[in-house]
N, CA, C and O of each residue as an XYZ file, in Angstrom:
896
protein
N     127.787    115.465     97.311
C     127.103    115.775     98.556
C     128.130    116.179     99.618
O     128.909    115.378    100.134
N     128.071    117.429     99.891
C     128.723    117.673    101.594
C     129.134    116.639    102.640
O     128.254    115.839    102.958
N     129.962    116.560    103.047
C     130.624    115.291    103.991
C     130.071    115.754    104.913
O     130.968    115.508    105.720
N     129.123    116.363    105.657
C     128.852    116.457    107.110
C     126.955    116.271    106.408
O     126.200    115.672    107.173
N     126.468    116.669    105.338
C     125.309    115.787    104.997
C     125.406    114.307    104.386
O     124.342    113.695    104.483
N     126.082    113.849    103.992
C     126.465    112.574    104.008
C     126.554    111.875    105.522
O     126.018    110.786    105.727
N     127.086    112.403    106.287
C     126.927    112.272    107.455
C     125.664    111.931    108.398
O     125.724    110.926    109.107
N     124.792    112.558    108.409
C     123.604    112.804    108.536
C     122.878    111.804    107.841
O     122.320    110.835    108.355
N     122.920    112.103    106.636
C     122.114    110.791    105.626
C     122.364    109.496    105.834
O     121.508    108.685    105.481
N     123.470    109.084    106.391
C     124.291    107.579    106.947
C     123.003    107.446    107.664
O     121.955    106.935    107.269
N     123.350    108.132    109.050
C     122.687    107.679    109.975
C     120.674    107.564    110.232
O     119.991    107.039    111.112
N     120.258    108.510    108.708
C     118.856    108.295    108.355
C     118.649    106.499    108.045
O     117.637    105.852    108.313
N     119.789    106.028    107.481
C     120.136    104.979    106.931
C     119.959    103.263    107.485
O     120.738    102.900    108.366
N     118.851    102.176    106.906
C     118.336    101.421    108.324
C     119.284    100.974    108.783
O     119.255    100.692    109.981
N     120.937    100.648    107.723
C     121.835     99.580    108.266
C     122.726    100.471    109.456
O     123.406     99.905    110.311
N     122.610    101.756    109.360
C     123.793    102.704    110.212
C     122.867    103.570    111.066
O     123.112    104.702    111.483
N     121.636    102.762    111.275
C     120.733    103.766    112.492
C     121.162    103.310    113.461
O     121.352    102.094    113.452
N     121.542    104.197    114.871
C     121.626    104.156    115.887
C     123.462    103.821    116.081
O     123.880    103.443    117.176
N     124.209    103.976    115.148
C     125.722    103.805    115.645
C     126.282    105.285    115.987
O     125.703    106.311    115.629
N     127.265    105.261    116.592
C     127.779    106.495    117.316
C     127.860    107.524    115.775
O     127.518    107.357    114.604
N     128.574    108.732    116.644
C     129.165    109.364    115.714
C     130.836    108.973    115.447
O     131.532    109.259    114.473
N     131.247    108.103    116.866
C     132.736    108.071    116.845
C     132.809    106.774    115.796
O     133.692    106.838    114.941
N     132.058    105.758    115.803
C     131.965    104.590    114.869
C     131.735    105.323    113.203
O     132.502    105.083    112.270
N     130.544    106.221    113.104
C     130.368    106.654    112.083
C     131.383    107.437    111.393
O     131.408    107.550    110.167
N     132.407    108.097    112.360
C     133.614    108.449    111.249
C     134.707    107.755    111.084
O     135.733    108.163    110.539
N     134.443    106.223    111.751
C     135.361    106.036    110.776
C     135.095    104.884    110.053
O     136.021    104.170    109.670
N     133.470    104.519    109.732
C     133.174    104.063    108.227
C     133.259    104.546    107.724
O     133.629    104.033    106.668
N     133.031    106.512    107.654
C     132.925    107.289    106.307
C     134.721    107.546    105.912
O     135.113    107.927    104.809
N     135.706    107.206    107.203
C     137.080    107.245    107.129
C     138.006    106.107    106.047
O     138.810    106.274    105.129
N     137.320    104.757    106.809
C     137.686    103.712    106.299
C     136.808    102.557    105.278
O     137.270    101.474    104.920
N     135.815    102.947    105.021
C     135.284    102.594    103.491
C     135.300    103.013    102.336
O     135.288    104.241    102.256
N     135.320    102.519    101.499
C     135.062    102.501    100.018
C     133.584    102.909     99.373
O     132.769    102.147     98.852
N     133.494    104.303     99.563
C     132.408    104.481     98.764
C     132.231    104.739     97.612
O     132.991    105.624     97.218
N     131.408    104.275     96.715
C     130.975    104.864     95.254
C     130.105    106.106     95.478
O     129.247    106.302     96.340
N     130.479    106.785     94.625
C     129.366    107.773     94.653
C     128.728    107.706     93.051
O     129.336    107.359     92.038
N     127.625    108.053     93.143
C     126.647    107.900     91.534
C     125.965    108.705     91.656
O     125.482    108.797     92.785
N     125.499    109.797     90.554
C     124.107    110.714     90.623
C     123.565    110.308     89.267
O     124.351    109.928     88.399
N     122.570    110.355     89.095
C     121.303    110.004     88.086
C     120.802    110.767     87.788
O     120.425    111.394     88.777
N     120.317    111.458     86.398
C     119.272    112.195     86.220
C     117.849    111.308     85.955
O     117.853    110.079     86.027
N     116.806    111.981     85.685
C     115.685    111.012     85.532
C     115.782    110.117     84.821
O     116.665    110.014     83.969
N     114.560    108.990     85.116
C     114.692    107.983     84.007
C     115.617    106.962     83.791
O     115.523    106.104     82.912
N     116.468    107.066     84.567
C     117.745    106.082     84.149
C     117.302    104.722     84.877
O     116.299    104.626     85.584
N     118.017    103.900     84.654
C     117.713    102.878     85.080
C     119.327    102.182     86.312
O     120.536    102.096     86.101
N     118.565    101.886     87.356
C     120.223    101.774     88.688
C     120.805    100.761     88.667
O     122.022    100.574     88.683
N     119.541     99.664     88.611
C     119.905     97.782     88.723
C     118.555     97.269     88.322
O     117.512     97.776     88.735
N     118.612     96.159     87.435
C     117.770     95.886     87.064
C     117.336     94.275     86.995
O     118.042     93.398     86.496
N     115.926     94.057     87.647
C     115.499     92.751     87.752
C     116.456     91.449     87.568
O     116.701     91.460     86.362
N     117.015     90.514     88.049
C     117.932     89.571     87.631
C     119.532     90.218     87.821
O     120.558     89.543     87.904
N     119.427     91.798     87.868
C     121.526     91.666     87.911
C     121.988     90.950     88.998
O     121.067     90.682     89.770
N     123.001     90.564     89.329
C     123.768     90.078     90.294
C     124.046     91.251     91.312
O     124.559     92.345     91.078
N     123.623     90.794     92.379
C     124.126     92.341     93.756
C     125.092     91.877     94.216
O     125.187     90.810     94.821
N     126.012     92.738     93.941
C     127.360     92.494     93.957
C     127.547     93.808     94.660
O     128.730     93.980     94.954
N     126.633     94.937     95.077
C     126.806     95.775     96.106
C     125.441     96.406     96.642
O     124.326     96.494     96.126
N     125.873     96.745     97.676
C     124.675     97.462     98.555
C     124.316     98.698     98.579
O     124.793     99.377     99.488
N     123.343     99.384     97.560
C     123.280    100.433     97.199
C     122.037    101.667     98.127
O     120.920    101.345     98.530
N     122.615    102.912     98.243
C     121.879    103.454     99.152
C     121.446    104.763     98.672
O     122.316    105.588     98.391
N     120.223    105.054     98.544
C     119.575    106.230     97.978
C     119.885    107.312     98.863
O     119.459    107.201    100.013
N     120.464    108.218     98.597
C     121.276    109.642     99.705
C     119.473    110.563     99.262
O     118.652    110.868    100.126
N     119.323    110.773     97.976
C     118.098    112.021     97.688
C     118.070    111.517     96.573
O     118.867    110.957     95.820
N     116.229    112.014     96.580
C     115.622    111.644     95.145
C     114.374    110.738     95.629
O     114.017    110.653     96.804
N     113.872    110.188     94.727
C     113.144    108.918     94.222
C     113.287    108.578     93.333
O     113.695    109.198     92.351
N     112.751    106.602     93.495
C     112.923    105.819     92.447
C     112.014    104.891     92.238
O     111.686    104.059     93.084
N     111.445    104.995     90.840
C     110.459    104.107     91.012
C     111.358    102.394     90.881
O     112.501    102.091     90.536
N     110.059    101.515     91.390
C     110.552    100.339     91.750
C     109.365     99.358     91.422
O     108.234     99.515     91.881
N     109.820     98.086     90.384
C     109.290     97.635     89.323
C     109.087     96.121     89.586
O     110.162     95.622     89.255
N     108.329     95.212     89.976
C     108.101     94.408     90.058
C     107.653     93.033     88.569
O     106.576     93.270     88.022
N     108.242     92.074     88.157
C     107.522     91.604     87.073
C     106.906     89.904     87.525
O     107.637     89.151     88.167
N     105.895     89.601     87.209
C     105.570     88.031     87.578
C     106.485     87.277     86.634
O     106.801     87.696     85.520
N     106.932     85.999     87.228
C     107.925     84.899     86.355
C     106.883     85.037     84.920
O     107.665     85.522     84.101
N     105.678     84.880     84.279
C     105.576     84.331     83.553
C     105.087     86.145     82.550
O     104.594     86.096     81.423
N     105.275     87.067     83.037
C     105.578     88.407     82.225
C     104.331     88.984     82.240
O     104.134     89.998     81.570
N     103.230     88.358     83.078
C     101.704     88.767     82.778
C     101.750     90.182     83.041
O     101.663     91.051     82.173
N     101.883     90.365     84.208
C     101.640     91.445     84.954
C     103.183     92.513     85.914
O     104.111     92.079     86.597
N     102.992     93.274     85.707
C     104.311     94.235     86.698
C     103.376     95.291     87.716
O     102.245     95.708     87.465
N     104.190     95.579     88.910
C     103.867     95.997     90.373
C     104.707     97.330     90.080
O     105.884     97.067     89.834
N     104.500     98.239     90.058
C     105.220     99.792     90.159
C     104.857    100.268     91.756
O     103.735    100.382     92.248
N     106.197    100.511     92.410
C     105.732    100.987     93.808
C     106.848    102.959     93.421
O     107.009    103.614     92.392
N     107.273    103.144     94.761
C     107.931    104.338     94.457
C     109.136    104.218     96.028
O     108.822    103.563     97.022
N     110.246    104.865     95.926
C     111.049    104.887     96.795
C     111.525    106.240     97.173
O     112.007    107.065     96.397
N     111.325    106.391     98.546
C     111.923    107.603     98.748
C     113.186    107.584     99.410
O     113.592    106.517     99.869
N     114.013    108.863     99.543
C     115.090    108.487    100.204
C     114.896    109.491    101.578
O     114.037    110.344    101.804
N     115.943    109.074    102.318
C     116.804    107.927    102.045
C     116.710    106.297    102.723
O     116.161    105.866    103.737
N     117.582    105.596    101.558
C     116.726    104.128    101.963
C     118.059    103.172    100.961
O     118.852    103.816    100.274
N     118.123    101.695    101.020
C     118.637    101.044    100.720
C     118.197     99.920    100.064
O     117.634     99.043    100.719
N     118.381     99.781     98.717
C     118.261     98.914     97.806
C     118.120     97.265     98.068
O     119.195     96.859     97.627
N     117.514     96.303     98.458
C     117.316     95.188     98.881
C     118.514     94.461     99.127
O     119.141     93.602     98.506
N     118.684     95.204    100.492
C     120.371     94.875    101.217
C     120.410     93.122    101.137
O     121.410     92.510    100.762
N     119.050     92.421    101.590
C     118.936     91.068    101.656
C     119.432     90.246    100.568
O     119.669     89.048    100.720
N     119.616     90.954     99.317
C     119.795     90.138     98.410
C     121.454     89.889     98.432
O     121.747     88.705     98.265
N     122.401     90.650     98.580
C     124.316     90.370     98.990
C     124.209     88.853     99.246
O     125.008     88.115     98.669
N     123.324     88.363    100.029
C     124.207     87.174    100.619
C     122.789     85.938    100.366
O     121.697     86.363     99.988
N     122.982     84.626    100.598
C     121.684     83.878     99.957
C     121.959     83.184     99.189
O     122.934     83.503     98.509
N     121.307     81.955     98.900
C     121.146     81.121     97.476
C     120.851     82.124     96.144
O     121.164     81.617     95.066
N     120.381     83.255     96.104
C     119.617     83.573     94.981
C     120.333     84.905     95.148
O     119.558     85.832     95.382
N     121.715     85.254     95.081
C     122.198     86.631     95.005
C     122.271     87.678     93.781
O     123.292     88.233     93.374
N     120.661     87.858     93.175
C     120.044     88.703     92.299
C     119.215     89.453     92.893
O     118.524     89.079     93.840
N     119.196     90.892     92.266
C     118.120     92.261     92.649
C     116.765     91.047     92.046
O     116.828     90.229     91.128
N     115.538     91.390     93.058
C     114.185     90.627     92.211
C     113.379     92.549     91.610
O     112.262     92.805     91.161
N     114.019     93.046     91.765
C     113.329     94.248     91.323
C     114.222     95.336     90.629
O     115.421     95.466     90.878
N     113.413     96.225     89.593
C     114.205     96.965     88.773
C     113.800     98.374     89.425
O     112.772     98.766     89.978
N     115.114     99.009     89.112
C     114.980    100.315     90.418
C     115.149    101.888     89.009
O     116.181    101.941     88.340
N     114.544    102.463     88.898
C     114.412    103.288     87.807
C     114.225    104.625     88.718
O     113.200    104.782     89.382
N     115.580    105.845     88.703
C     115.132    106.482     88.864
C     114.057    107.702     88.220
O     114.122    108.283     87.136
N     112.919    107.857     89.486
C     111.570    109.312     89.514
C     112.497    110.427     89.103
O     112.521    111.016     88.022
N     113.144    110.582     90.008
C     113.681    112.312     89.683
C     115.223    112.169     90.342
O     115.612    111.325     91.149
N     115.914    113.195     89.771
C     117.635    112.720     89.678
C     118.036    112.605     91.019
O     117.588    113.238     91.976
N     118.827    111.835     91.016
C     118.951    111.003     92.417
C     120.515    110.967     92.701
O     121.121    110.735     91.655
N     121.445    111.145     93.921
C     122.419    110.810     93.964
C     122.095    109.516     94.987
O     121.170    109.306     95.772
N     123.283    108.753     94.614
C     123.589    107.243     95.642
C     125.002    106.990     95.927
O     126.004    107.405     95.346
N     124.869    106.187     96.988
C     126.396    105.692     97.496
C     125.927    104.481     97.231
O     124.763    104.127     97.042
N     127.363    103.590     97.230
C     127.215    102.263     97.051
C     128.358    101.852     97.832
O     129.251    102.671     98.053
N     128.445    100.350     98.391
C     129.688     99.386     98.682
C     129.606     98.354     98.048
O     128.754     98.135     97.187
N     130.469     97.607     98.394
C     130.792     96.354     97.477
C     131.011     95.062     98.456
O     131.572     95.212     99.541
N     130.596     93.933     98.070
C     130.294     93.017     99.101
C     131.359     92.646    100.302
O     130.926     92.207    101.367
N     133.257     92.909    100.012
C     133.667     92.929    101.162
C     133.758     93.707    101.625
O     134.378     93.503    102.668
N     133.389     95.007    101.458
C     133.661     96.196    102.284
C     132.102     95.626    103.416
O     132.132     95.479    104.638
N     130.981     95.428    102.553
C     129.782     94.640    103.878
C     130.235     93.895    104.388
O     129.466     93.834    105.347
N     130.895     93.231    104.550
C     131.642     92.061    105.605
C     132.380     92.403    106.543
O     132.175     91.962    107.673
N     133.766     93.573    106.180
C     134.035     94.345    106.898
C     133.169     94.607    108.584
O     133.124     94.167    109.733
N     132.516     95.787    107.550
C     131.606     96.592    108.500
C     130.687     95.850    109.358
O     130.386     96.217    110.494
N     130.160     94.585    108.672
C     129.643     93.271    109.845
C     130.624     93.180    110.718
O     130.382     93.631    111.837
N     131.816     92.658    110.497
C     133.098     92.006    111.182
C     133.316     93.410    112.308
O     133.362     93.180    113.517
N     133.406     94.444    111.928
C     133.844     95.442    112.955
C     132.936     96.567    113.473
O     133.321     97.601    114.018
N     131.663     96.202    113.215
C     130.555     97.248    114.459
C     129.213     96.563    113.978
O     128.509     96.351    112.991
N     129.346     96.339    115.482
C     127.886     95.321    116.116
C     126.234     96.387    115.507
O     125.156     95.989    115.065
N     126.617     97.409    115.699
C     125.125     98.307    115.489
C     125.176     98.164    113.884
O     124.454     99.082    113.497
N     125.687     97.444    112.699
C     125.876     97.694    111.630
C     125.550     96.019    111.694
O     124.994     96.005    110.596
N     125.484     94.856    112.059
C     125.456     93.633    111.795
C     124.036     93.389    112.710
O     123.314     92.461    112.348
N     123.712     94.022    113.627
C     122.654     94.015    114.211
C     121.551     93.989    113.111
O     120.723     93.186    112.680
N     121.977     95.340    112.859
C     120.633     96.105    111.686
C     120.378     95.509    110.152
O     119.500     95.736    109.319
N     121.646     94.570    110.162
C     121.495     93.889    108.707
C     120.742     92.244    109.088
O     120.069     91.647    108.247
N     120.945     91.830    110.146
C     120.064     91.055    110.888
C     118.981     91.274    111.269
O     118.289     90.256    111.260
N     118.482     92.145    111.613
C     117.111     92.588    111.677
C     116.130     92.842    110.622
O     114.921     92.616    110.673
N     116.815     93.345    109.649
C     116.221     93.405    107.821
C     115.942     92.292    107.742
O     114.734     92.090    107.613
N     117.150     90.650    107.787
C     116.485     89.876    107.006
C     115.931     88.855    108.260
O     115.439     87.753    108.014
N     116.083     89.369    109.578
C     115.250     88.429    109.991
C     113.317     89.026    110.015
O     112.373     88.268    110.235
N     113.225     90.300    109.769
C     112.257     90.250    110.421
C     111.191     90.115    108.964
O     109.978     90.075    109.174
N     111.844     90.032    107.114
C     111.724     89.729    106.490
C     111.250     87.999    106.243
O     110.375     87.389    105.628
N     112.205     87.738    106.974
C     111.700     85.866    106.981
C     110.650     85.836    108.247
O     109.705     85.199    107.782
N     110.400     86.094    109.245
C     108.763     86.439    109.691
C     107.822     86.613    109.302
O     106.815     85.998    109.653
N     107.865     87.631    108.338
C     106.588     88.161    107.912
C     106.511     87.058    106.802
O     105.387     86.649    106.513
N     107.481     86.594    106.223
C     107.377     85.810    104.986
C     106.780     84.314    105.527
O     105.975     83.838    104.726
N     107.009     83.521    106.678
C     106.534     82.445    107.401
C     105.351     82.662    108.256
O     104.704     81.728    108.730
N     105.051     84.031    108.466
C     103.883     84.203    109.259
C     102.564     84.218    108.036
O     101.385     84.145    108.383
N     103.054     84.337    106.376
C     102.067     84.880    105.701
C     100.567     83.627    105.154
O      99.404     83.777    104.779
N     101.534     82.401    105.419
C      99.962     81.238    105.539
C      99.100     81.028    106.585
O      98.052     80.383    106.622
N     100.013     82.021    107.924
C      98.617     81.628    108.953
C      97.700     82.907    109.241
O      97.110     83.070    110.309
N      97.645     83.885    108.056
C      97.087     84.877    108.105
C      95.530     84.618    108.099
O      95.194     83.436    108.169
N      94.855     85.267    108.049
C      93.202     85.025    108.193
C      93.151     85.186    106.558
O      93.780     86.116    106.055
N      92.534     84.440    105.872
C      92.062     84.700    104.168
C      91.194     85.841    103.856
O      90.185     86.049    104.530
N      91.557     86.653    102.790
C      90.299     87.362    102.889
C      89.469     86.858    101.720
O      89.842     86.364    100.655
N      88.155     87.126    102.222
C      86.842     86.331    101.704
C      85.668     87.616    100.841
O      84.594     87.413    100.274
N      86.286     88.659    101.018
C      85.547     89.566    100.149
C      86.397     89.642     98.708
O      87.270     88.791     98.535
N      86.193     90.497     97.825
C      86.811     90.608     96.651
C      87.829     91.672     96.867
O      89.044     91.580     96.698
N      86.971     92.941     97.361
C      88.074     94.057     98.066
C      88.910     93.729     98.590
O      89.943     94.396     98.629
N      88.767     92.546     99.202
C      90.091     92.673    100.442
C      90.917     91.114     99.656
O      92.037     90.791    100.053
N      90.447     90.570     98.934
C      91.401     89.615     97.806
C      92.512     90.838     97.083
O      93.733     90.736     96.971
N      91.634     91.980     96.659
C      92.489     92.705     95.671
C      93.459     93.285     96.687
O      94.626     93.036     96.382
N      93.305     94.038     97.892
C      94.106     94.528     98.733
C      95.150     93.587     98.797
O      96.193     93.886     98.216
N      95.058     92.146     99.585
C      95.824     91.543     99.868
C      97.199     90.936     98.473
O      98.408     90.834     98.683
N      96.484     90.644     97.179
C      97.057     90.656     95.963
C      98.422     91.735     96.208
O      99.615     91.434     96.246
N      97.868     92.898     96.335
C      98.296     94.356     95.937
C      99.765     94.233     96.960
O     100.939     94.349     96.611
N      99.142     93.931     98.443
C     100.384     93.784     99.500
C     101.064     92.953     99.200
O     102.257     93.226     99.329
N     100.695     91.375     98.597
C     101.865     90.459     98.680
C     102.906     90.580     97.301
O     103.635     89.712     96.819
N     102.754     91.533     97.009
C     103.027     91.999     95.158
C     104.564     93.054     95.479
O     105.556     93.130     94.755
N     104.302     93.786     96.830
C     104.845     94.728     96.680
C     105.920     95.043     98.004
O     105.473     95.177     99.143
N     107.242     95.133     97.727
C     107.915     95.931     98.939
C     107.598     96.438     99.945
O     108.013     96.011    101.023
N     106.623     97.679     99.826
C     106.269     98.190    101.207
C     105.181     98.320    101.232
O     104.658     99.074    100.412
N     104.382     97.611    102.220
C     102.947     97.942    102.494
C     101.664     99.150    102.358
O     100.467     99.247    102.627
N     102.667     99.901    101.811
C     102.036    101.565    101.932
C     102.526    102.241    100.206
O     103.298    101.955     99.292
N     101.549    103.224    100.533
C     101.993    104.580     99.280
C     101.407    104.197     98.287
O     100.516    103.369     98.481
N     101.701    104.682     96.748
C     101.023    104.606     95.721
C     101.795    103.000     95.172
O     102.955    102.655     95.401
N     100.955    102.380     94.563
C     101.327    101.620     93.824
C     100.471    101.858     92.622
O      99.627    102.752     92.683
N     100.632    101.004     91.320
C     100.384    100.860     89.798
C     100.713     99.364     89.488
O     101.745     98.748     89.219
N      99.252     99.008     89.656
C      99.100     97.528     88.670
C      99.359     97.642     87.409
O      99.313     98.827     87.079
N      99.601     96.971     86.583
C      99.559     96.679     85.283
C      99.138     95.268     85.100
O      99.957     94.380     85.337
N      98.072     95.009     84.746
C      97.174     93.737     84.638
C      96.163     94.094     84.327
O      95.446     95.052     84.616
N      96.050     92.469     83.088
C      94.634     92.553     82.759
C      93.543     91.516     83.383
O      93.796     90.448     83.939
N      92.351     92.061     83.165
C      91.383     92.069     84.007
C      91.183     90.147     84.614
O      90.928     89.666     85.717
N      91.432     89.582     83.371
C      91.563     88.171     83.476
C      92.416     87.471     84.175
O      92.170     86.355     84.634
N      93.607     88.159     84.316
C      94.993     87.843     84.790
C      94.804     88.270     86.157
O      95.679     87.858     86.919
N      93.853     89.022     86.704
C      93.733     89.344     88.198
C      92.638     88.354     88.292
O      92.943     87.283     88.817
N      91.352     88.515     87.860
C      90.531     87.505     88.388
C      90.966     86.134     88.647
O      90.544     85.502     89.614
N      91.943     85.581     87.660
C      92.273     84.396     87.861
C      93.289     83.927     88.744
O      93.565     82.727     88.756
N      93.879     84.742     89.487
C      95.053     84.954     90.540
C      94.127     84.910     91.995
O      94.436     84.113     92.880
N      92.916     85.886     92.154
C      92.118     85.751     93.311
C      91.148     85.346     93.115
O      90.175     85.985     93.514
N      90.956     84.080     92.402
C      89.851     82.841     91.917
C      88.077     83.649     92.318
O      87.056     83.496     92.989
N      88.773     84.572     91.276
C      86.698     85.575     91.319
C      86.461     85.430     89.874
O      87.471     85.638     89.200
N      85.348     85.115     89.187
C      84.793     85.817     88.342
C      85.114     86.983     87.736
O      85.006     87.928     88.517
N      85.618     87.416     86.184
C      85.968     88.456     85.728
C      84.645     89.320     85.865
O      84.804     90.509     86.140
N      83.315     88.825     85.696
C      82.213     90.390     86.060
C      82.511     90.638     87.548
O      82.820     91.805     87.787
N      82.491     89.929     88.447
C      82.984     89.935     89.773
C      83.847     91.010     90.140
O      83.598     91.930     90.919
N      84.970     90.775     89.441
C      85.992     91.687     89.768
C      85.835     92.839     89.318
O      86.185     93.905     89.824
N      84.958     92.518     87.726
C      84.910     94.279     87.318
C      83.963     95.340     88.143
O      84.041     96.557     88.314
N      83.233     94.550     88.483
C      81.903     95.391     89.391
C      82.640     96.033     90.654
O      82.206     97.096     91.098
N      83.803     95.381     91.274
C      84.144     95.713     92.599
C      85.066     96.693     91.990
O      85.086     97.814     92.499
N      85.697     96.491     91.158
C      87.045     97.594     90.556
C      86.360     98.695     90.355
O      86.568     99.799     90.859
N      85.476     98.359     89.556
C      84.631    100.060     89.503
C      84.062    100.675     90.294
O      83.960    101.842     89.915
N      83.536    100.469     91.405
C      82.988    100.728     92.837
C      83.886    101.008     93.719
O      83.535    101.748     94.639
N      85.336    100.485     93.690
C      86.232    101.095     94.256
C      86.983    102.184     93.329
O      87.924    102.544     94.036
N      87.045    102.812     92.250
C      86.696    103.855     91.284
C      86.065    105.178     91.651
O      86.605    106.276     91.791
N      84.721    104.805     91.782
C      83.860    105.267     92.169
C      84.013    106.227     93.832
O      83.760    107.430     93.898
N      84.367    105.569     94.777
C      84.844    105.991     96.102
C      86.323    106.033     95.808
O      86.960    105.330     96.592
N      86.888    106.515     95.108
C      88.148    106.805     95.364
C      89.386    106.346     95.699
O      90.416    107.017     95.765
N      89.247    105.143     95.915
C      90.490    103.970     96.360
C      91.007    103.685     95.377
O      92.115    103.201     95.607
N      90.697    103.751     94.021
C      91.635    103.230     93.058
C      91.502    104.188     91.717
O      90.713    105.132     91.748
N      92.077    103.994     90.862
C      92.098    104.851     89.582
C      92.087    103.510     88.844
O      92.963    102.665     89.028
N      91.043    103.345     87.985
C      90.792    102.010     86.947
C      91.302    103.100     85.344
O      90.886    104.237     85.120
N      92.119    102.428     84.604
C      91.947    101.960     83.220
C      92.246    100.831     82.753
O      92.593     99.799     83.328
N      92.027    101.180     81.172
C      92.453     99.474     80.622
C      94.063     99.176     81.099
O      95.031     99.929     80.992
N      93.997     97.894     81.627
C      95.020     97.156     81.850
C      95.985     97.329     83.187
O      96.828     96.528     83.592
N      95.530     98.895     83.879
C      95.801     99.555     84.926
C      94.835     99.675     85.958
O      93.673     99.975     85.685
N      95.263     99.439     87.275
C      94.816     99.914     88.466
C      96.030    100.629     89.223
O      97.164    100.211     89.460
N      95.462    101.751     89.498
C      96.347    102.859     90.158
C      95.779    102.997     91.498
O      94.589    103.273     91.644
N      96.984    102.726     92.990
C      96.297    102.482     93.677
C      97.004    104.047     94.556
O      98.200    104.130     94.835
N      96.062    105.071     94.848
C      97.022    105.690     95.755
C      97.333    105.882     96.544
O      98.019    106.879     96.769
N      96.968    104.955     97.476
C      97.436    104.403     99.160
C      96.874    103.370     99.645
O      95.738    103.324    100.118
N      97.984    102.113     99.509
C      97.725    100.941     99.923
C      97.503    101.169    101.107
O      96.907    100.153    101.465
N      97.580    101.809    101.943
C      97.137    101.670    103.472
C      95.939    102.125    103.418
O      95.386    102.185    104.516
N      95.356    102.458    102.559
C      93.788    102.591    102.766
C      92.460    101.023    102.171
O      91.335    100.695    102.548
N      93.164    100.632    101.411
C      92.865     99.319    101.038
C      93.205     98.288    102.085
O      92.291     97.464    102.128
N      94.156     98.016    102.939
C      94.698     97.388    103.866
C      93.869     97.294    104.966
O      93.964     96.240    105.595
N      92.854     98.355    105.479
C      92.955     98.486    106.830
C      91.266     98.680    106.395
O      90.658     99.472    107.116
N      90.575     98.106    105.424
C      89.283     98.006    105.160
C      88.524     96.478    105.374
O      87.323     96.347    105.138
């Protein structure tokens, strides 16, 4: 990639939004970057590795793979760039990716490595700000999520399922679950659930097959 679009792409970037240009040259001066390109299909980091760096999507997409502890079911969302690989996970009791990152279509990435992030904490505030803001506003939403209002319809059980399943609140997602394994997660009745799955089918909110629900915009399920 061009050093003056690299440039540019930094600052698309949530941890390096809003720092100068005079700060910004000289992280791109004085860091250690990896560079990586991908063709499709490959796989970047996967569920359980150790993040041992902070990886940043320059172009492309990637799909992004969710699995439940006990293997029932997996969450497929999609990533566009540019964007950064679950910066939260570097530092923590639990310093593992919880998600497998597969690139959609060939992708180049930069990466650092955990002291070069310390660094860049240690020497520009708009770069330690923004990595503070990721995981604080992450532990909010994560402590705000029992005093939410319940939802009491089936639609809005499956919506809410769908959101707490997934990275970003929005875009296409892809269940993989069977029909039993959802009913019994949002304590409905399997005819229950099938009647509402197909009715949301029917109007367009979801794409039903066996073992799949294809959802293609959680923000339309969300805000029902």
């Amino acid at each position: 990639m061009p050093l003056a679009n690299f440039h540019e792409r930094l600052l698309e970037l949530p941890l390096f939004q809003g720092m100068s240009r005079n700060d910004l040259n000289q992280v791109v001066a004085h860091t250690k970057f990896g560079f990586l390109k991908y063709s499709r299909s490959k796989t970047v980091v996967s569920e359980g590795d150790a993040c041992l760096h902070i990886y940043f999507l320059m172009s492309g997409k990637l799909k992004v793979e969710g699995r439940s502890d006990d293997g029932s079911y997996t969450v497929e969302e999609e990533l566009a760039a540019p964007n950064v690989l679950q910066p939260e996970r570097i530092f923590g009791w639990s310093q593992r990716f919880t998600r497998t990152f597969t690139t959609a279509t060939s992708c180049n990435m930069a990466r650092i490595d955990k002291s070069q992030v310390l660094e860049l904490t240690a020497k520009f505030e708009i770069f330690r700000l923004n990595l503070l803001n990721i995981v604080s506003t992450q532990t909010q939403r994560l402590s705000h999520q029992p005093w939410r209002h319940q939802p009491s319809g089936i639609r809005q059980k499956i919506a809410r399922f769908a959101e707490q399943h997934c990275l970003y609140p929005a875009g296409k997602k892809i269940l993989h679950i069977k029909m039993e394994t959802l009913a019994q997660d949002i304590h409905e009745s399997r005819l229950n659930l099938s009647r509402e799955l197909n009715s949301m089918h029917e109007e367009g909110l979801i794409r039903l097959s066996r073992g799949k629900i294809e959802i293609p915009a959680l923000e339309n399920l969300i805000k029902l």
